[in-house]
C-alpha positions in Angstrom: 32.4 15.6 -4.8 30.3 12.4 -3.9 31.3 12.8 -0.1 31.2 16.9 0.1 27.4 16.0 -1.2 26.1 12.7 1.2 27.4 15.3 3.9 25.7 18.1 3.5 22.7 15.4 3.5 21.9 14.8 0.0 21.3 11.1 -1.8 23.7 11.4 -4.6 23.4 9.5 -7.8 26.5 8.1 -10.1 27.0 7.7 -13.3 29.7 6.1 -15.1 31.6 3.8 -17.5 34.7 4.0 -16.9 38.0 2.3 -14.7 38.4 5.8 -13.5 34.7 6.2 -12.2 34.9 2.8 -9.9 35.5 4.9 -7.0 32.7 7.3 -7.0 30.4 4.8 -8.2 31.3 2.8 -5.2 31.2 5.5 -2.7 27.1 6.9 -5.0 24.3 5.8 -3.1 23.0 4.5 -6.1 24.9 4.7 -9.3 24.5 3.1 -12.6 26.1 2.4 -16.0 25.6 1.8 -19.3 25.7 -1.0 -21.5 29.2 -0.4 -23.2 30.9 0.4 -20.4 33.7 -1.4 -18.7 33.3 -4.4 -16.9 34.9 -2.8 -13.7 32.4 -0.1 -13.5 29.4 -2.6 -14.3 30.9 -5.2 -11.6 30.6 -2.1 -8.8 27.7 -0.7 -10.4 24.0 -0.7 -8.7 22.0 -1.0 -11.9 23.5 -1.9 -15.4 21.3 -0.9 -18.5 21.0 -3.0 -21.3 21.4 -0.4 -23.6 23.8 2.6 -24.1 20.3 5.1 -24.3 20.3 6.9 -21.2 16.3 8.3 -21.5 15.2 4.7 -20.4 16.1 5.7 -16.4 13.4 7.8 -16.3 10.9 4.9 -17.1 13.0 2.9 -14.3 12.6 6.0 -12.2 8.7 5.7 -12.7 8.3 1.9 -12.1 10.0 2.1 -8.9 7.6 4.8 -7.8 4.9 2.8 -8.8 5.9 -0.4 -6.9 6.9 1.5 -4.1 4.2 3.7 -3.3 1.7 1.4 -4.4 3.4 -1.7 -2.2 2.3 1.5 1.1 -0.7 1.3 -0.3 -1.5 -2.4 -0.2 0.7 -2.7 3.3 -1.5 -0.3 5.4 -4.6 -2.6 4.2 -3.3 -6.1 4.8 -1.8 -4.8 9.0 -4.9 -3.1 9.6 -6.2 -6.5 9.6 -3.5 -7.6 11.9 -3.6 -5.1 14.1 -7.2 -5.9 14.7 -7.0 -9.3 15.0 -4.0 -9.0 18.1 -5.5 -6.8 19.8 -9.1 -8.1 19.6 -7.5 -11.6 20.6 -5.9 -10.0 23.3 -9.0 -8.4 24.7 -11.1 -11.5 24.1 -8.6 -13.7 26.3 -8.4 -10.8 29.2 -12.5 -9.5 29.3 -13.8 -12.9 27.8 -15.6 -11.1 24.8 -16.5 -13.3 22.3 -14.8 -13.0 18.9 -16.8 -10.5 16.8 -17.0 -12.0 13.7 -17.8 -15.5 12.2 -15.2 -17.0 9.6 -17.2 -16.4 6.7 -17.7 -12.9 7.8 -14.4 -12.2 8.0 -13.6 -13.6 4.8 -16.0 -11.2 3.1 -14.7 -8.3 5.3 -11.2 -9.4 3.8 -12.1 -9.8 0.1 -13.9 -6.9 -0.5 -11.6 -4.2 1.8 -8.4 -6.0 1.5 -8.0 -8.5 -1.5 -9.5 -6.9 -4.4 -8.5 -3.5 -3.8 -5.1 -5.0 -2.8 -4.9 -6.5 -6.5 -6.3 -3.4 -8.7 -4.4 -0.9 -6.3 -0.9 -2.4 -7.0 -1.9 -2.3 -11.2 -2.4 2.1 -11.0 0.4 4.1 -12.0 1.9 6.0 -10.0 4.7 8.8 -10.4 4.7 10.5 -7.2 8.1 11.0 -5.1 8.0 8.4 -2.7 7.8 9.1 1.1 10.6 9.4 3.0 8.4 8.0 5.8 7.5 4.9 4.5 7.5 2.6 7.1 5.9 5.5 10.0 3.0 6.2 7.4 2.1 2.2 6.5 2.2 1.8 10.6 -0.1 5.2 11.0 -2.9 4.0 8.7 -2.9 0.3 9.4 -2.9 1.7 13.8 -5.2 3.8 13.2 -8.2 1.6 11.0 -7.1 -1.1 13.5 -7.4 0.8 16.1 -11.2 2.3 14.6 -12.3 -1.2 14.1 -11.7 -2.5 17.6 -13.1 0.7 19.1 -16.6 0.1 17.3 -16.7 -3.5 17.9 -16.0 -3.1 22.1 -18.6 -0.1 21.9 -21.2 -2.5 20.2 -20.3 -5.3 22.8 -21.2 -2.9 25.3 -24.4 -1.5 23.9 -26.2 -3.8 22.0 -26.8 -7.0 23.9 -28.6 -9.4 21.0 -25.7 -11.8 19.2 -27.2 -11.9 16.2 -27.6 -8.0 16.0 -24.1 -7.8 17.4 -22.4 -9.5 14.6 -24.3 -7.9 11.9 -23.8 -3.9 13.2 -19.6 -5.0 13.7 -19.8 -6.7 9.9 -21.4 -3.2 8.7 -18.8 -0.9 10.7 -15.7 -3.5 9.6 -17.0 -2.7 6.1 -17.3 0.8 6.5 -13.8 1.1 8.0 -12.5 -0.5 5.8 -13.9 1.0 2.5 -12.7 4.1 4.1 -9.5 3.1 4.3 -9.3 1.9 0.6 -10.4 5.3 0.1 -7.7 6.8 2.3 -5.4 5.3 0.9 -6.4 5.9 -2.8 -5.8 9.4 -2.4 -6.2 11.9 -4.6 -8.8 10.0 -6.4 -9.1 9.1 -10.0 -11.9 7.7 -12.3 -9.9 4.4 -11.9 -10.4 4.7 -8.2 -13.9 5.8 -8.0 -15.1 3.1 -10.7 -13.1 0.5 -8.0 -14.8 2.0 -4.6 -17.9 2.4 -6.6 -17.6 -1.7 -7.0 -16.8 -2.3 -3.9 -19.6 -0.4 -2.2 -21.7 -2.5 -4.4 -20.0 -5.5 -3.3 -20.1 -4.2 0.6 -23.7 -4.0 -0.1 -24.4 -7.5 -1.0 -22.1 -8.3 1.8 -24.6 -6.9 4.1 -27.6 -8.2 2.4 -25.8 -12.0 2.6 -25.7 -12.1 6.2 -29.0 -13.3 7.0 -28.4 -16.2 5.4 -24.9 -16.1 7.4 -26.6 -15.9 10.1 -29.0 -18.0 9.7 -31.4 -18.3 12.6 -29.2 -15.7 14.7 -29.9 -13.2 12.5 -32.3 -10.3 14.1 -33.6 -7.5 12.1 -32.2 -4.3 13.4 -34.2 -1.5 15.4 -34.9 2.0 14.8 -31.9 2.9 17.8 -29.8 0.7 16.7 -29.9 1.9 12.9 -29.0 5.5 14.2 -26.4 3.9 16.8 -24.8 2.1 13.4 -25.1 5.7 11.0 -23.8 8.0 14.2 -20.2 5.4 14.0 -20.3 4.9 10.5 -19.9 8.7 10.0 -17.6 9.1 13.2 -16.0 6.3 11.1 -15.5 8.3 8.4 -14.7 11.7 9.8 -11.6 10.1 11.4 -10.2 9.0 8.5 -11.0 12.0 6.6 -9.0 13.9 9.4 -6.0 11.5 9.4 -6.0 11.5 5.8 -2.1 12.0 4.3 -2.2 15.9 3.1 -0.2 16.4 -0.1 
């Protein structure tokens, strides 16, 4: 019965405590047994409760949900990072652009759209059925905010010529990309969500208002075209990822 089922496709789940279950819990995908069974079915077993009740594999079920879907959620954030920084440090060495950020503007960039939603994100519970595309849809968010963020920052090399203003507009646009990633990801929002992108817009906010003291004496104050130029991405920005957002 386990083999008629794996090939007509299916993942097929075993259950047993028995000698004469060893082979169809060997040949299950998963399969599991209970606490007084034998030691021969335990021994080829995947998972072994501690106890004989069988209601607590739904709570396993849940957890694994949980740290699965939630471990997609946390992935896509840390390689869109990555993804930025290879290809920008490509580019750099081929066109000679100099590195859009300073350190510690990157290191706010990463707290506030990477770290802290990274360590409240991975706390939420979660009970949906887990993607059978886990890999392809971490890879297609972290490509495309990557891919986002190193768009805006060669566009803003090209157009804006002051340093000082340069770094400031790509430190707003790496924020913005990534608190809409955060909220990509997050999706479909909860009051636990929106209290956590509430704080971190708040957090983004100081951000900005930090840099010119980051700056220092690079720091220029930004003009009435280059305001608009920074809203017109910031809401191409978030349009993208609204339209590449994961349907359900």
């Amino acid at each position: 019965m386990v083999t008629v089922l794996q090939k007509a496709g299916k993942t097929v789940a075993m259950s047993g405590d028995g000698v004469n279950d060893v082979l169809a819990l060997k040949k299950a995908d998963i399969s599991f047994a209970m606490n007084g069974a034998t030691s021969a079915a335990k021994s080829v077993s995947n998972i072994v409760f501690l106890t004989d009740d069988f209601a607590v594999f739904y709570d396993i079920l849940m957890e694994g949900r949980r740290v699965i879907n939630n471990i997609q959620k946390v992935a896509s954030l840390f390689l869109t990072k990555t993804f930025f920084s290879i290809v920008f440090a490509i580019l750099s060495v081929i066109f000679g652009l100099e590195f859009a950020f300073i350190p510690i503007q990157f290191t706010i960039i990463s707290a506030i759209t990477i770290g802290i939603p990274s360590f409240f994100l991975t706390f939420e519970s979660n009970k949906e059925k887990v993607s059978t595309h886990f890999m392809r849809d971490i890879l297609t968010n972290a490509t495309i905010g990557g891919g986002i963020l190193v768009t805006s920052v060669l566009l803003t090399n090209f157009f804006i010529t002051v340093p000082g203003q340069v770094k400031f507009i790509c430190f707003l646009l790496a924020l913005i990309n990534g608190l809409c990633l955060v909220a990509k990801v997050s999706l479909p929002l909860n009051r636990y969500k929106l209290v956590l992108l509430t704080f971190l817009s708040l957090a983004a906010l100081l951000g900005a208002l930090a840099n010119t003291f980051i700056l220092q004496g690079a720091f220029v104050p930004l003009e009435t075209n280059q305001v608009i130029y920074t809203a017109i991405l910031a809401v191409v920005i978030g349009s993208l990822h609204y339209l590449t957002r994961r349907k359900s």
